[in-house]
ZAVOGU-618505 format. One line per field, with one value per residue (C-alpha): residue number from 1; x, y, z. Coordinates in steps of 0.5 Angstrom, whole numbers. Example, Ala and Ser with C-alpha at 12.3 -4.5 7.8 and 13.67 -1.06 7.14 Angstrom:
<sites>
i = c(1_2);
u = c(25_27);
v = c(-9_-2);
w = c(16_14);
</sites>
This chain:
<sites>
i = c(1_2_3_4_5_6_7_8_9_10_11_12_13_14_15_16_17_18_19_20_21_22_23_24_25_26_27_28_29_30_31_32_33_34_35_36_37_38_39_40_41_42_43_44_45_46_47_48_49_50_51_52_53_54_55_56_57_58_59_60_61_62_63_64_65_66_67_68_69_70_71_72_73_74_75_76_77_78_79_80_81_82_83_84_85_86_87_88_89_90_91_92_93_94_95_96_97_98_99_100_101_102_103_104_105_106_107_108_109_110_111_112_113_114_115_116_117_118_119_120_121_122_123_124_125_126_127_128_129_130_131_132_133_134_135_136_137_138_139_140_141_142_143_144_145_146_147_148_149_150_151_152_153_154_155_156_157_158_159_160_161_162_163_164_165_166_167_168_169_170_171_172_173_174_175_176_177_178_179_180_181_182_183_184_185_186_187_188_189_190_191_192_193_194_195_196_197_198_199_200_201_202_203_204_205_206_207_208_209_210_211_212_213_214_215_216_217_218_219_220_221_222_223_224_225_226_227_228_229_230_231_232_233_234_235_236_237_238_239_240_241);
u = c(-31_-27_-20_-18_-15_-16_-10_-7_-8_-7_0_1_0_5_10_10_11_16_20_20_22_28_30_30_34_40_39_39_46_44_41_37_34_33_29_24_23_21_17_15_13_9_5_3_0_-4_-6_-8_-11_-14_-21_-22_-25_-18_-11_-3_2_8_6_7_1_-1_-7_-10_-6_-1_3_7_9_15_15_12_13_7_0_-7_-12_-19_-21_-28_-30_-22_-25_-17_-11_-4_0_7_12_11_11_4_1_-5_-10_-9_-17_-17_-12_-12_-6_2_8_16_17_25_28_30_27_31_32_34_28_22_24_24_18_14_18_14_8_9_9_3_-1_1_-3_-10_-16_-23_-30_-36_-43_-46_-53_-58_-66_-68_-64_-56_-51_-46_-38_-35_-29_-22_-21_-15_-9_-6_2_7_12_14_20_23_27_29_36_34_34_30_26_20_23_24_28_23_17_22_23_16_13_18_13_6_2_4_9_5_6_-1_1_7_10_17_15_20_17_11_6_5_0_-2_-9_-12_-16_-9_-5_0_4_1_7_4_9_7_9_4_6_4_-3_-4_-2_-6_-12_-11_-10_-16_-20_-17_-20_-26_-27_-24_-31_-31_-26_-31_-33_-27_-27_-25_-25_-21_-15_-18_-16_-9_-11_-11_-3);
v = c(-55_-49_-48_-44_-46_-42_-46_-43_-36_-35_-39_-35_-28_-30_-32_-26_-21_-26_-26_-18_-17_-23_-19_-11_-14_-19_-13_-6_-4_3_3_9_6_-1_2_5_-1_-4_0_0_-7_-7_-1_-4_-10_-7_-2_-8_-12_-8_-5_0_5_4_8_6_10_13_20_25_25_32_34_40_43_44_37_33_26_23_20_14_8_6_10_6_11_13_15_16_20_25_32_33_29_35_33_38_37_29_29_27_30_26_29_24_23_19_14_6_5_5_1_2_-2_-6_-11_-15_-15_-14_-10_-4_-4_-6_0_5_3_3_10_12_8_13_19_18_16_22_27_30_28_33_29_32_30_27_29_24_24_23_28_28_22_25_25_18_16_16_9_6_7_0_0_-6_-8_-10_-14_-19_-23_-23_-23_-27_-35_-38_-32_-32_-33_-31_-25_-23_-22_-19_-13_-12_-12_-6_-1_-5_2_8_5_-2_-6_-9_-14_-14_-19_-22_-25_-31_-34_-32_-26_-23_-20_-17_-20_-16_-19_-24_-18_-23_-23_-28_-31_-35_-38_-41_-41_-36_-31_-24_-28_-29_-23_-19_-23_-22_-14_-14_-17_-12_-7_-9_-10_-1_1_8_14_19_26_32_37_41_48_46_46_53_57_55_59_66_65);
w = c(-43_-43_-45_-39_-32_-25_-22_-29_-29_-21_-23_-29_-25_-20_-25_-29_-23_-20_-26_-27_-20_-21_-29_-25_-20_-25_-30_-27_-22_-20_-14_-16_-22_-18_-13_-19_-23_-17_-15_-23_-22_-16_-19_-25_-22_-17_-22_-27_-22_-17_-18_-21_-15_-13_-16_-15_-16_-13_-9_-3_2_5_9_10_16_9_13_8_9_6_-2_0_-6_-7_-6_-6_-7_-8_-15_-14_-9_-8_-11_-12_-13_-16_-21_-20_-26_-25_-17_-15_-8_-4_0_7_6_0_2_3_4_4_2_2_-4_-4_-7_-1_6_12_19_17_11_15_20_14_11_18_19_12_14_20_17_13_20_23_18_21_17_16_15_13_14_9_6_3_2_9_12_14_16_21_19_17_21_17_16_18_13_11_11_8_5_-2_-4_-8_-3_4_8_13_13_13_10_14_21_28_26_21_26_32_26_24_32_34_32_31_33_29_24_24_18_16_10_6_0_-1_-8_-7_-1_1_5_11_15_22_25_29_33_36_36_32_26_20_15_9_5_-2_-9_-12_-7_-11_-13_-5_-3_-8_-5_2_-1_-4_2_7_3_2_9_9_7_2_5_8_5_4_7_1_5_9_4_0_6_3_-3_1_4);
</sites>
């Protein structure tokens, strides 16, 4: 029989990223360096957990009309198939094509929050995508569809009581097209995600909330399907400028 326990290692996760979260909140004062070790935080798990096709890090996201989105937090984005990802003294840049999604990551939830972070999600959304044929054996496959950016939001805690009430629900549907908040965690209570096809917000509330939030994350991008091919000509013709 083995020494190892599901129940355990799920638990064991969750407790861990509740417990760095709770630490950057009680141990760090300045808001600046607050916000990073947060994002710090929420980085680190999906780059542990996440599969490896996949990379999170904080970025700018730009396409090939030389638009720039915000700085958003956290950057879900594809490794495997992006031609170019740019590195600028530390400050790293996305084509809009090779993301999956985006998240504001804070230390607690509230109005104005949600807000910031559909506006952010927003910026992101509002970049154009190329799609290129894609040549196989038999001939060519016509362009792939963008796939749909996922946007969330990540915190510790929440501001309202109960945590996830009316209030919460009436902040997120204020922008359900542009700005809409796919799925979010709030490590102390629990996740939440938009079901498309009841056009309603979900609230789970549990004690292994990052462990269920990272599941669901994972699900909604298995179900994304692999970014289309770039249209890397597109971004050449800012070489001649």
């Amino acid at each position: 029989m083995s020494d190892f326990s599901l129940p355990k290692l799920l638990s064991t996760l969750h407790n861990d990223i509740q417990h760095r979260l709770r630490s950057v909140r009680e141990s760090i004062q300045h808001p600046g360096s607050k916000g990073d070790a947060s994002e710090g935080v929420w980085i680190s798990l999906l780059q542990t957990y996440l599969p490896q096709r996949y990379q999170a890090d904080k970025a700018f996201v730009v396409d090939s009309y030389g638009k720039f989105s915000q700085q958003i937090d956290v950057v879900v984005f594809d490794r495997q198939y992006s031609p170019f990802i740019f590195n600028y003294e530390d400050t790293l840049i996305v084509p809009v094509e090779s993301v999956y999604a985006v998240f504001e990551a804070k230390q607690s939830a509230d109005r104005a929050m949600v807000q910031y972070a559909q506006e952010k999600v927003a910026s992101v959304r509002r970049l154009q995508h190329t799609s290129l044929p894609i040549p196989h054996a038999g001939g060519v496959y016509p362009p792939k569809p963008p796939i749909p950016v996922l946007g969330g939001l990540l915190t510790f805690e929440s501001e309202w009581a109960p945590a996830f009430g009316t209030a919460f629900r009436d902040a997120l549907e204020t922008d359900v097209q542009e700005g809409r908040l796919d799925i979010g965690c709030v490590a102390s209570h629990g996740h939440f995600y938009f079901e498309k096809g009841t056009g309603e917000y979900v609230f789970e509330g549990e004690t292994k909330a990052a462990t269920a939030f990272l599941f669901k994350l994972i699900s909604r991008l298995q179900f994304s399907g692999t970014v289309p091919m770039i249209d890397v000509d597109a971004y050449a013709k800012w070489l001649t400028e």
